[in-house]
PyMOL Python script that loads the backbone (N, CA, C, O; Angstrom):
from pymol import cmd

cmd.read_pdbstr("""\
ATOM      1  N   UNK A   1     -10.687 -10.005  27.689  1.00  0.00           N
ATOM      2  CA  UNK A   1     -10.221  -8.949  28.570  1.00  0.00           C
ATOM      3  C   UNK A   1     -10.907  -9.124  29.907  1.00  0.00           C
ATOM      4  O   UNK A   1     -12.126  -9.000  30.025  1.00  0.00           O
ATOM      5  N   UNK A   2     -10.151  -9.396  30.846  1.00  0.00           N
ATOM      6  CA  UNK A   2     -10.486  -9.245  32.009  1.00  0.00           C
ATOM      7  C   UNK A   2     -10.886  -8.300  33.232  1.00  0.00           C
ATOM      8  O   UNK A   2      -9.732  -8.041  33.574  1.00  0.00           O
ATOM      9  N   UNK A   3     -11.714  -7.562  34.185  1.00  0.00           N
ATOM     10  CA  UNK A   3     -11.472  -6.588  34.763  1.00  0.00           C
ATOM     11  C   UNK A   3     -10.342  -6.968  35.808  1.00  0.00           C
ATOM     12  O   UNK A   3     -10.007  -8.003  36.384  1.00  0.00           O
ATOM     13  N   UNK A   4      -9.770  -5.221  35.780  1.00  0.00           N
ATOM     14  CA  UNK A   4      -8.653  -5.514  36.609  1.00  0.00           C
ATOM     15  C   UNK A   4      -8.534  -3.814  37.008  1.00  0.00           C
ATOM     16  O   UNK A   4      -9.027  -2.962  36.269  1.00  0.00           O
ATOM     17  N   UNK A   5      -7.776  -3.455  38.338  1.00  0.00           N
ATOM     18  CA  UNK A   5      -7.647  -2.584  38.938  1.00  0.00           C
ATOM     19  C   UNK A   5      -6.667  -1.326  38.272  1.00  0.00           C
ATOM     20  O   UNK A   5      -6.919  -0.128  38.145  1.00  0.00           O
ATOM     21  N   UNK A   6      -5.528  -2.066  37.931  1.00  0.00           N
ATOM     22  CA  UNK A   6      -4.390  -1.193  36.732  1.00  0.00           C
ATOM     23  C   UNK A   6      -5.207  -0.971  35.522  1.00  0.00           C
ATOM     24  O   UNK A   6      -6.055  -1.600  34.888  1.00  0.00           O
ATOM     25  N   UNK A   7      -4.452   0.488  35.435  1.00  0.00           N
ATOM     26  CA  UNK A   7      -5.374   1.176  33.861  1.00  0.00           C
ATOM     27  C   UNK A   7      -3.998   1.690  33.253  1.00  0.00           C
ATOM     28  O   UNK A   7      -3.221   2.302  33.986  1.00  0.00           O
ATOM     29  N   UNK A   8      -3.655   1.420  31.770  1.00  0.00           N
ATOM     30  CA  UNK A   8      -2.716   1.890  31.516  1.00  0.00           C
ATOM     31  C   UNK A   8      -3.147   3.069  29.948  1.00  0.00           C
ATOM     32  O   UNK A   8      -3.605   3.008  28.807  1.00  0.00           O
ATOM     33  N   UNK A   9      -2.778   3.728  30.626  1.00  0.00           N
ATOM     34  CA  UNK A   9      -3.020   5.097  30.250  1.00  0.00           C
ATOM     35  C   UNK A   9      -1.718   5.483  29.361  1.00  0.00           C
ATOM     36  O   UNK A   9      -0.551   5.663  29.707  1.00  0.00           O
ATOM     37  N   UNK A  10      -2.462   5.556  27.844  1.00  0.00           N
ATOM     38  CA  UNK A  10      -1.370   6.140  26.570  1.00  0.00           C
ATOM     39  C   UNK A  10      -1.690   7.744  26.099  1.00  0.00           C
ATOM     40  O   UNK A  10      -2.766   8.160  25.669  1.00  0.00           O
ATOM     41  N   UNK A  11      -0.426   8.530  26.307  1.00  0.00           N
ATOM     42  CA  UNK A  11      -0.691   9.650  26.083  1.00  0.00           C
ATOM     43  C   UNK A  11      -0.176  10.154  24.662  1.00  0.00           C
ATOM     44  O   UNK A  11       1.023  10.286  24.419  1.00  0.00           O
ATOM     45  N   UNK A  12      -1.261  10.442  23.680  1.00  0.00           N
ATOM     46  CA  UNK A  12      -0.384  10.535  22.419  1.00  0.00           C
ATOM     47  C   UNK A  12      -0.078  12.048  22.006  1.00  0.00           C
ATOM     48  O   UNK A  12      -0.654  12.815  21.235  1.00  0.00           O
ATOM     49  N   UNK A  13       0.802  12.151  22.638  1.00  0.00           N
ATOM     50  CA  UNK A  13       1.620  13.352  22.337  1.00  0.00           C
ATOM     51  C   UNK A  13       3.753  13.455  22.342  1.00  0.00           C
ATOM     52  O   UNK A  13       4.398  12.433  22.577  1.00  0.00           O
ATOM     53  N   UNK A  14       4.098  14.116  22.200  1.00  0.00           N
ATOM     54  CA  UNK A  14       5.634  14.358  22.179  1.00  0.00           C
ATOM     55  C   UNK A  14       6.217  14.391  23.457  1.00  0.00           C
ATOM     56  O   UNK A  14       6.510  15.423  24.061  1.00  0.00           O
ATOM     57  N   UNK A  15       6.440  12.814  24.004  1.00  0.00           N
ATOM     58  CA  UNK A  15       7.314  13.011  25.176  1.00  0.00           C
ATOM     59  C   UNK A  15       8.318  11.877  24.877  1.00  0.00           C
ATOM     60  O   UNK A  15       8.374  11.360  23.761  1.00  0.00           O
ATOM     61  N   UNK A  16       9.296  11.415  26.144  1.00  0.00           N
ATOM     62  CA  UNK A  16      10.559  10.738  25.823  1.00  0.00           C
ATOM     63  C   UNK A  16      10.141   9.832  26.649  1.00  0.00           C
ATOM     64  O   UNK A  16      10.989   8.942  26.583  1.00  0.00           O
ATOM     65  N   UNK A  17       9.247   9.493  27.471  1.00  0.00           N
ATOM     66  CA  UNK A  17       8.271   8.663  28.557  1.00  0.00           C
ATOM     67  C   UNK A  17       7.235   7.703  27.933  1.00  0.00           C
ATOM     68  O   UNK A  17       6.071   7.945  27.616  1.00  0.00           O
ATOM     69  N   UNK A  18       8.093   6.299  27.810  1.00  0.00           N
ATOM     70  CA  UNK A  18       6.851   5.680  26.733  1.00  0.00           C
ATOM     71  C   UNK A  18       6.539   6.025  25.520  1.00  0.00           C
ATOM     72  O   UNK A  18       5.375   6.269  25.200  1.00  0.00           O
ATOM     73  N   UNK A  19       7.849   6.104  24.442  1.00  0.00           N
ATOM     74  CA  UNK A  19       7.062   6.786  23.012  1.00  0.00           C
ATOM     75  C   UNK A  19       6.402   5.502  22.366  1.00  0.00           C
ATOM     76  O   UNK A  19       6.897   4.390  22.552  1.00  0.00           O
ATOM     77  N   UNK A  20       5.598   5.637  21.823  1.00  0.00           N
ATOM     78  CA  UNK A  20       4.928   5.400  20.498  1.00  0.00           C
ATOM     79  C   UNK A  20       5.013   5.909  19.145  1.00  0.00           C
ATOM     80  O   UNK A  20       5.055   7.097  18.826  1.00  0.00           O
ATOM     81  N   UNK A  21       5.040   4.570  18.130  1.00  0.00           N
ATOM     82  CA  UNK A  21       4.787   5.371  16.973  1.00  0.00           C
ATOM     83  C   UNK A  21       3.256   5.191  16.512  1.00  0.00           C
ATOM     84  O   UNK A  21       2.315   4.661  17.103  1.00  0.00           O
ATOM     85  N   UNK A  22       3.328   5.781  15.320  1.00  0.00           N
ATOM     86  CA  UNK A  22       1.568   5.764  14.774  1.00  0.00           C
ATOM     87  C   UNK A  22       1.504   4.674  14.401  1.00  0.00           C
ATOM     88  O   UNK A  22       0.360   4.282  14.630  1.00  0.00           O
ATOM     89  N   UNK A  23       2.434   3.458  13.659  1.00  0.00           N
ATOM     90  CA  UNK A  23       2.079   2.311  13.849  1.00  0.00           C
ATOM     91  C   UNK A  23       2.015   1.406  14.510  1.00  0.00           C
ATOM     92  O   UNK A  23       1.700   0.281  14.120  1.00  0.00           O
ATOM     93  N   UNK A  24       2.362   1.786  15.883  1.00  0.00           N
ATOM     94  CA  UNK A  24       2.456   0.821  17.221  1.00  0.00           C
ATOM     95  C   UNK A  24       1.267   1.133  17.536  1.00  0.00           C
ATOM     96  O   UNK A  24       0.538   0.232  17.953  1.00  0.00           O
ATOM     97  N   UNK A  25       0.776   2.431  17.426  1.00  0.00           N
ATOM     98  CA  UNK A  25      -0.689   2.961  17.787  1.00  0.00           C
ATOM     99  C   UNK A  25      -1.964   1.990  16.655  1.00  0.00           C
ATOM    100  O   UNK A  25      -2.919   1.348  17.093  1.00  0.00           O
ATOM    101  N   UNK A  26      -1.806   2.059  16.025  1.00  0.00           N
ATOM    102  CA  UNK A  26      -2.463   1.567  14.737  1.00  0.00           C
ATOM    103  C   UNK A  26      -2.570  -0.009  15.112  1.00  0.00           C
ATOM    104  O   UNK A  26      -3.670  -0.529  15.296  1.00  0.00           O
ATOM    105  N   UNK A  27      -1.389  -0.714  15.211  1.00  0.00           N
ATOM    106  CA  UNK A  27      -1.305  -2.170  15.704  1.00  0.00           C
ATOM    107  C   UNK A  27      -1.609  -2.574  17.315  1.00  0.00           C
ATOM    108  O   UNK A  27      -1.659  -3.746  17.688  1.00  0.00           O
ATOM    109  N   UNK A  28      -1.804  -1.415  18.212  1.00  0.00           N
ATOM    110  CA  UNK A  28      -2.601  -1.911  19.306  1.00  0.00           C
ATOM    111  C   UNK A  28      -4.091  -1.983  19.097  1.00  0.00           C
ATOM    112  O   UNK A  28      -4.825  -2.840  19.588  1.00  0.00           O
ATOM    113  N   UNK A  29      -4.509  -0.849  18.206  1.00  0.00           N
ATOM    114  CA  UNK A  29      -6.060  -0.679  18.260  1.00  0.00           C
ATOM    115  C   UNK A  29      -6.515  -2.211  16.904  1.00  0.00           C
ATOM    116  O   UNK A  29      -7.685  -2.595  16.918  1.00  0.00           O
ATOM    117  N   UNK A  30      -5.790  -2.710  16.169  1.00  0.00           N
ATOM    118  CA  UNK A  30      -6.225  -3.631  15.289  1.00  0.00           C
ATOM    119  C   UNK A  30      -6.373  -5.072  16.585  1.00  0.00           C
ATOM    120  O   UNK A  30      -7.372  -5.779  16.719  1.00  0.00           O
ATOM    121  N   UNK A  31      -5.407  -5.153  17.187  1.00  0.00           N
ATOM    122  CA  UNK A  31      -5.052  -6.131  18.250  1.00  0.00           C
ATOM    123  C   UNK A  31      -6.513  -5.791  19.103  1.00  0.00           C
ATOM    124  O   UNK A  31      -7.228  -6.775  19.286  1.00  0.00           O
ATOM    125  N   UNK A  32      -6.951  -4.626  19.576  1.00  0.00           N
ATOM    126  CA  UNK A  32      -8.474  -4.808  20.572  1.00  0.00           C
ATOM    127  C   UNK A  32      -9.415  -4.597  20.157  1.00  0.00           C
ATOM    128  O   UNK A  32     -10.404  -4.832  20.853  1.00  0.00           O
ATOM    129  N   UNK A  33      -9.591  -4.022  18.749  1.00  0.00           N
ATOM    130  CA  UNK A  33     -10.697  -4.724  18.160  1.00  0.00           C
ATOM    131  C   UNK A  33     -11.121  -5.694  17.842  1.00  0.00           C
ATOM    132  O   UNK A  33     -12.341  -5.859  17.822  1.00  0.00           O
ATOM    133  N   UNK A  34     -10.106  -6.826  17.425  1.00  0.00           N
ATOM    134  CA  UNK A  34     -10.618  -8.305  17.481  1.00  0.00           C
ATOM    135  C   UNK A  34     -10.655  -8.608  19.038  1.00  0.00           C
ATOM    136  O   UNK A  34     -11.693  -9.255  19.179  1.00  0.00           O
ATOM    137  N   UNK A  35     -10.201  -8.505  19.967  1.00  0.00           N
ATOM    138  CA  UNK A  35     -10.424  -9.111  21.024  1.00  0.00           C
ATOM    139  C   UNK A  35     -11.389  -8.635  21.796  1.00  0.00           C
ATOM    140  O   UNK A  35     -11.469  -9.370  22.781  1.00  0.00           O
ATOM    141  N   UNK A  36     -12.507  -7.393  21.865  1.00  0.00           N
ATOM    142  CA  UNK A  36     -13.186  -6.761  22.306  1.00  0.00           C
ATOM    143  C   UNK A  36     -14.028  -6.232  20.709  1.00  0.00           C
ATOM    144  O   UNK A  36     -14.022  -5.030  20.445  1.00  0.00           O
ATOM    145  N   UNK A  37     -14.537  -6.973  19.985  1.00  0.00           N
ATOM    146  CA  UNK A  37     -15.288  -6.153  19.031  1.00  0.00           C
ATOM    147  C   UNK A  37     -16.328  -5.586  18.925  1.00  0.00           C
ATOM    148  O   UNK A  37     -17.043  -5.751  19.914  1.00  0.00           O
ATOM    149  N   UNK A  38     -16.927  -4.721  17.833  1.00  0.00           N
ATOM    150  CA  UNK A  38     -18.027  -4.020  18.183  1.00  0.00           C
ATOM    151  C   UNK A  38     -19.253  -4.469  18.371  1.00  0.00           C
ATOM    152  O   UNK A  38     -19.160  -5.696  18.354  1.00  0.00           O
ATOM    153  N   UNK A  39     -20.401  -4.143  18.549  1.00  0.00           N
ATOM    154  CA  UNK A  39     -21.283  -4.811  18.041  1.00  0.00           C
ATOM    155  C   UNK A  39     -22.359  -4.339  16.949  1.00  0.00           C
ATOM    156  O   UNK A  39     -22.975  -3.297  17.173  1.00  0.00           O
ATOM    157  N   UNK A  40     -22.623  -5.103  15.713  1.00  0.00           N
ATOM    158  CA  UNK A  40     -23.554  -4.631  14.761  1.00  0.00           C
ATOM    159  C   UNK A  40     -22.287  -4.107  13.558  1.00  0.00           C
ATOM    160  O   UNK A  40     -22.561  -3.069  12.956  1.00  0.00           O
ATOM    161  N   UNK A  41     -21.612  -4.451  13.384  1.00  0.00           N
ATOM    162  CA  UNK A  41     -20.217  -3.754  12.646  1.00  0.00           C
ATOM    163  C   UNK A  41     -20.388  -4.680  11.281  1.00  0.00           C
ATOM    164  O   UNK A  41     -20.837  -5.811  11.467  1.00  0.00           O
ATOM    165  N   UNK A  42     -20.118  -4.352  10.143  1.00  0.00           N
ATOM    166  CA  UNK A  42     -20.384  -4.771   9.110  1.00  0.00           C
ATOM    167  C   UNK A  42     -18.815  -5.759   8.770  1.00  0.00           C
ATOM    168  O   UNK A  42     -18.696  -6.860   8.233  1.00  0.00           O
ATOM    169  N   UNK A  43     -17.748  -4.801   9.352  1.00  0.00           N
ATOM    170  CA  UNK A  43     -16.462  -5.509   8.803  1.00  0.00           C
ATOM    171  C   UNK A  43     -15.727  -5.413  10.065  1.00  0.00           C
ATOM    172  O   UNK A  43     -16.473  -4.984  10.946  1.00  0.00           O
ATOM    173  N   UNK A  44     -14.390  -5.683  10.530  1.00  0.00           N
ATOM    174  CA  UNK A  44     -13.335  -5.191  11.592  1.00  0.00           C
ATOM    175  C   UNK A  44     -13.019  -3.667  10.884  1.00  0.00           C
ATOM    176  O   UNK A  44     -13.261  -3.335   9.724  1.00  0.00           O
ATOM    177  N   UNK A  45     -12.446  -2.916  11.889  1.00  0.00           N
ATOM    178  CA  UNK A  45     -12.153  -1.957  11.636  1.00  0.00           C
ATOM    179  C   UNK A  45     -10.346  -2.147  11.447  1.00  0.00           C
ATOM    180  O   UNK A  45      -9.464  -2.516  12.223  1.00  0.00           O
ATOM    181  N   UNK A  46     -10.351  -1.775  10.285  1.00  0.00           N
ATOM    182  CA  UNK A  46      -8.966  -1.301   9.903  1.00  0.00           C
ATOM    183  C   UNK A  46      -7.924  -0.001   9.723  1.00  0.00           C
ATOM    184  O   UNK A  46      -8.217   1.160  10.006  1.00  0.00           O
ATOM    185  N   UNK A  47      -6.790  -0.409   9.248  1.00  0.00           N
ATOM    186  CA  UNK A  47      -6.258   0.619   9.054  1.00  0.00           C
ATOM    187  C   UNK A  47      -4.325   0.637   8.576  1.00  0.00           C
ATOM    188  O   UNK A  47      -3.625  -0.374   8.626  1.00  0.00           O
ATOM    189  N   UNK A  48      -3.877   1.873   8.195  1.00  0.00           N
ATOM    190  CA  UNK A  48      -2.873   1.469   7.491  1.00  0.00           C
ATOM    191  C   UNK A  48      -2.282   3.060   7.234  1.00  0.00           C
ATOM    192  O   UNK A  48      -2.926   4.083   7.000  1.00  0.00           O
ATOM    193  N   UNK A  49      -1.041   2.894   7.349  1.00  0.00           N
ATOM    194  CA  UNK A  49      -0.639   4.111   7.069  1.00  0.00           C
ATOM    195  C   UNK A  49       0.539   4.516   6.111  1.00  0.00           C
ATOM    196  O   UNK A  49       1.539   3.799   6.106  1.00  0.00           O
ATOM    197  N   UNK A  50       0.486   5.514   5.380  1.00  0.00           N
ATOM    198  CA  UNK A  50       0.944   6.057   4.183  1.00  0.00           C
ATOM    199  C   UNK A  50       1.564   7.266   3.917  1.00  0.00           C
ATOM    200  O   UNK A  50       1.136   8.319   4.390  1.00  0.00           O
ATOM    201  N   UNK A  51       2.301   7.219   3.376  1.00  0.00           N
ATOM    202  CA  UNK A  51       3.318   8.961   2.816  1.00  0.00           C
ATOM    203  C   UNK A  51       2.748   9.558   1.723  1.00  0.00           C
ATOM    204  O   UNK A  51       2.756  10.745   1.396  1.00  0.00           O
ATOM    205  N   UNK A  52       2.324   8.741   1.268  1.00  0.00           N
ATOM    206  CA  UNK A  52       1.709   9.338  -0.323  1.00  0.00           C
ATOM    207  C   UNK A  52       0.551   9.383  -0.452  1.00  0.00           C
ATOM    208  O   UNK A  52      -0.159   8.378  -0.435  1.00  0.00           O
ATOM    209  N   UNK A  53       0.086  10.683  -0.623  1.00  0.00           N
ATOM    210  CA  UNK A  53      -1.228  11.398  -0.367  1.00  0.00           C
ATOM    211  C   UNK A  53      -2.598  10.309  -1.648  1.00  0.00           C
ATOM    212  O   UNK A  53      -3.786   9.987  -1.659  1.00  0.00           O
ATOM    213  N   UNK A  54      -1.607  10.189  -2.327  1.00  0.00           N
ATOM    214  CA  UNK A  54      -2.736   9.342  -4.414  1.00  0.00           C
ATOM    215  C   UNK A  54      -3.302   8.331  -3.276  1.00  0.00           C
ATOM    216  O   UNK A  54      -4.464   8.223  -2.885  1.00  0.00           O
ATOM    217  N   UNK A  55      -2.009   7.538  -2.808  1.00  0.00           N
ATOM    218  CA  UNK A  55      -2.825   5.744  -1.868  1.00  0.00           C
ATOM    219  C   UNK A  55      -3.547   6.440  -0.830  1.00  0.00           C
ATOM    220  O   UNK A  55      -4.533   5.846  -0.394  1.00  0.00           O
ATOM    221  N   UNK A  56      -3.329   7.335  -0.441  1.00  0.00           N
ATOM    222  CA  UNK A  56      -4.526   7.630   0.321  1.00  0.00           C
ATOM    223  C   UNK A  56      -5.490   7.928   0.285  1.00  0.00           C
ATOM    224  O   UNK A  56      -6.320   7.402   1.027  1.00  0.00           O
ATOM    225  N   UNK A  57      -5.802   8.842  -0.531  1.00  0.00           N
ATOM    226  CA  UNK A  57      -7.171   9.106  -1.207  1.00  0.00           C
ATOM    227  C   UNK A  57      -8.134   7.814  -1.897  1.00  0.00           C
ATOM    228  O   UNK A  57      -9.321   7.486  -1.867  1.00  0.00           O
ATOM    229  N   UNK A  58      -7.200   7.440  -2.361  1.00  0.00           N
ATOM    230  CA  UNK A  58      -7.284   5.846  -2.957  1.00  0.00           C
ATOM    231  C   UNK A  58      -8.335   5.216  -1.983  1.00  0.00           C
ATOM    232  O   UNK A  58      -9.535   5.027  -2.178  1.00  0.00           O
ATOM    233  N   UNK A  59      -7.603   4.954  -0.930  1.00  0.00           N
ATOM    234  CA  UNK A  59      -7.997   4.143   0.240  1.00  0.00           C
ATOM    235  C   UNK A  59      -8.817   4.804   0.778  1.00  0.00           C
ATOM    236  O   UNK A  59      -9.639   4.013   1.241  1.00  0.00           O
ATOM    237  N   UNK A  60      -9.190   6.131   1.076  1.00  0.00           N
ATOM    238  CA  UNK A  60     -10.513   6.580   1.375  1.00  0.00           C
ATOM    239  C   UNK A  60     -11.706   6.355   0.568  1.00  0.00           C
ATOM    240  O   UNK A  60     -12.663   6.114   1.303  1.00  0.00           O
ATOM    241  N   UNK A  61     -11.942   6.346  -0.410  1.00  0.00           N
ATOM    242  CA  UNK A  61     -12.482   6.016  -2.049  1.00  0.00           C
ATOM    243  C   UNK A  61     -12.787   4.582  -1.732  1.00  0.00           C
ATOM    244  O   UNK A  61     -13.832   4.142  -1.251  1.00  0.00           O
ATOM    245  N   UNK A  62     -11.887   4.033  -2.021  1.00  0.00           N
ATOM    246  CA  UNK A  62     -12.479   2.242  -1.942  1.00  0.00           C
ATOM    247  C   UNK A  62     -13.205   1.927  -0.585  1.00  0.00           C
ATOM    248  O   UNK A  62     -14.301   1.368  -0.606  1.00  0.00           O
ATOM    249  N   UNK A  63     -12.546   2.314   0.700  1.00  0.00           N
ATOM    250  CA  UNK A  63     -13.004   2.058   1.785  1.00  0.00           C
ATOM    251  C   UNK A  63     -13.858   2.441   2.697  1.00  0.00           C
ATOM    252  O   UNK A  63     -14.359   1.847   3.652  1.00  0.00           O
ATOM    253  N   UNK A  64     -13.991   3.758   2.192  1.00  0.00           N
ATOM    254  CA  UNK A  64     -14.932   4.771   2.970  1.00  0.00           C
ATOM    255  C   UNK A  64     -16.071   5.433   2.192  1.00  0.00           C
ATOM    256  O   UNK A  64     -17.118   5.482   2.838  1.00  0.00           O
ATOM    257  N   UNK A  65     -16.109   5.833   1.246  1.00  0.00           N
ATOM    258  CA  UNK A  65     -17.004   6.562   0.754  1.00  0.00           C
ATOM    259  C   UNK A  65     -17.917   5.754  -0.129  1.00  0.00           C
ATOM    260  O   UNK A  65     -19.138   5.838   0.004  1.00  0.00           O
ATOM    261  N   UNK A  66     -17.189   4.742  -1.293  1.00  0.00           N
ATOM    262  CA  UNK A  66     -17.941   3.774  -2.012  1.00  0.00           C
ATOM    263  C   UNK A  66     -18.831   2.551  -1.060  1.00  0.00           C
ATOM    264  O   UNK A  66     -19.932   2.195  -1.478  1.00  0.00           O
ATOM    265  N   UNK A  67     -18.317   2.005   0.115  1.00  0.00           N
ATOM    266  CA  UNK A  67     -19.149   1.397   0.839  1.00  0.00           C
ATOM    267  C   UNK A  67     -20.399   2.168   1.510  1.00  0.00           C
ATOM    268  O   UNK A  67     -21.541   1.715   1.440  1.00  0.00           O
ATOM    269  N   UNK A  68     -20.157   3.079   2.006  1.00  0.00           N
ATOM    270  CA  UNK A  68     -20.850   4.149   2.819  1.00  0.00           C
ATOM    271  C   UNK A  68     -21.945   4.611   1.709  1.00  0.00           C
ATOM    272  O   UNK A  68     -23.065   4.806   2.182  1.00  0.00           O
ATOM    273  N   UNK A  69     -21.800   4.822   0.269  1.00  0.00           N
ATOM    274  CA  UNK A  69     -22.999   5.177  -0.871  1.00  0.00           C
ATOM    275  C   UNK A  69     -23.497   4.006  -0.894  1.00  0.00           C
ATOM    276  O   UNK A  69     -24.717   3.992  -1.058  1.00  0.00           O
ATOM    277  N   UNK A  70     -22.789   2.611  -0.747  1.00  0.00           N
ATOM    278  CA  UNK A  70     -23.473   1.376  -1.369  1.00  0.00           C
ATOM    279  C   UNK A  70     -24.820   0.974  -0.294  1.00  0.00           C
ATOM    280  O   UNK A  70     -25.987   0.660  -0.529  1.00  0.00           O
ATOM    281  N   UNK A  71     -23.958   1.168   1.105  1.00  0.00           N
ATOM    282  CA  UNK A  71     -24.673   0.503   2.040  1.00  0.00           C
ATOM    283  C   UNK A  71     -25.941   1.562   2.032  1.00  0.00           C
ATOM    284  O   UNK A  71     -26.904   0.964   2.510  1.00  0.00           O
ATOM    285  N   UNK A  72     -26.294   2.891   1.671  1.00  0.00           N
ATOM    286  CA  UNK A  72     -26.965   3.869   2.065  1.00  0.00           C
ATOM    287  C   UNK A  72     -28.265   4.082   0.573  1.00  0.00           C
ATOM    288  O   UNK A  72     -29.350   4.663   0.604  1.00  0.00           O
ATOM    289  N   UNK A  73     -27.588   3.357  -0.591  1.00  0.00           N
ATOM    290  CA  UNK A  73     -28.221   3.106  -1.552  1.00  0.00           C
ATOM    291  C   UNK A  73     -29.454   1.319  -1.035  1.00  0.00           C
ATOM    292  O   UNK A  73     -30.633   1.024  -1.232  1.00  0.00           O
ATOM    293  N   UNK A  74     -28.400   0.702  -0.428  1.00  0.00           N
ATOM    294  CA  UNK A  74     -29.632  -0.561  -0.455  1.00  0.00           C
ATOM    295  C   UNK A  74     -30.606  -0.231   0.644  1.00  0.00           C
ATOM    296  O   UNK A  74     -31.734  -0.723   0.661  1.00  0.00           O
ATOM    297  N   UNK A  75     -30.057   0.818   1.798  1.00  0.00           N
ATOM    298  CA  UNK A  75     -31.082   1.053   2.991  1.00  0.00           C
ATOM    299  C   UNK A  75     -32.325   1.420   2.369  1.00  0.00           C
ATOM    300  O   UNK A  75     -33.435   0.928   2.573  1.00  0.00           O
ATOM    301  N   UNK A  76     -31.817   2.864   1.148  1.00  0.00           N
ATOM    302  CA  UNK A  76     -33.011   3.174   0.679  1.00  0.00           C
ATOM    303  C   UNK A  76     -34.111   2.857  -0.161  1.00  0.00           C
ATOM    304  O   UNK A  76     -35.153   3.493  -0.321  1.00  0.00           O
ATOM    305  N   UNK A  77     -33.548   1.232  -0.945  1.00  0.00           N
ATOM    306  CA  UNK A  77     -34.467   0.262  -1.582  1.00  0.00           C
ATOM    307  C   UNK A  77     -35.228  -0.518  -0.592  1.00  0.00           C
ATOM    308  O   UNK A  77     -36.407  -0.809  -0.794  1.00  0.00           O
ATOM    309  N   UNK A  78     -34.520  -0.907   0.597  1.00  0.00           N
ATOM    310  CA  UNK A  78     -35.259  -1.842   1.182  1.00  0.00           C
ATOM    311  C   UNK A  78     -36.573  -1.093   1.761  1.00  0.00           C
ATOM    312  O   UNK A  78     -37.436  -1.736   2.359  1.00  0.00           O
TER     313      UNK A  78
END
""", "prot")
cmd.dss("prot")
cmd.show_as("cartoon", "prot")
cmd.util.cbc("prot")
cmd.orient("prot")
């Protein structure tokens, strides 16, 4: 990413001016996290979206909460 003078500015709300969906939203932010990533980040940040509440919970469970006990269990051995 280069600096540059133009800023393009996404407004996420209900207009007919530039829509977006949540997965165009979802697939820009996967697209600048690899190209601008964090620093100190254990994995890329992901993401994915769903109608059905079970895969979601699901996916909070595997992805969020079981890593987050694991990583917080070895802090407190080391």
């Amino acid at each position: 990413v280069s600096p540059t003078d133009d800023i393009e500015v996404y407004n996420c709300s209900s207009s007919h001016m530039k829509t977006l969906t949540m997965g165009e939203i979802v697939d820009y932010g996967k697209k600048i996290i690899h190209e601008v990533p964090l620093e100190g980040m254990l994995w890329f940040a992901g993401g994915s979206l769903t109608k059905v509440w079970l895969v979601y919970y699901f996916k909070v469970l595997l992805f969020h909460l079981l890593p987050a006990i694991f990583v917080d269990l070895m802090l407190r051995i080391t």
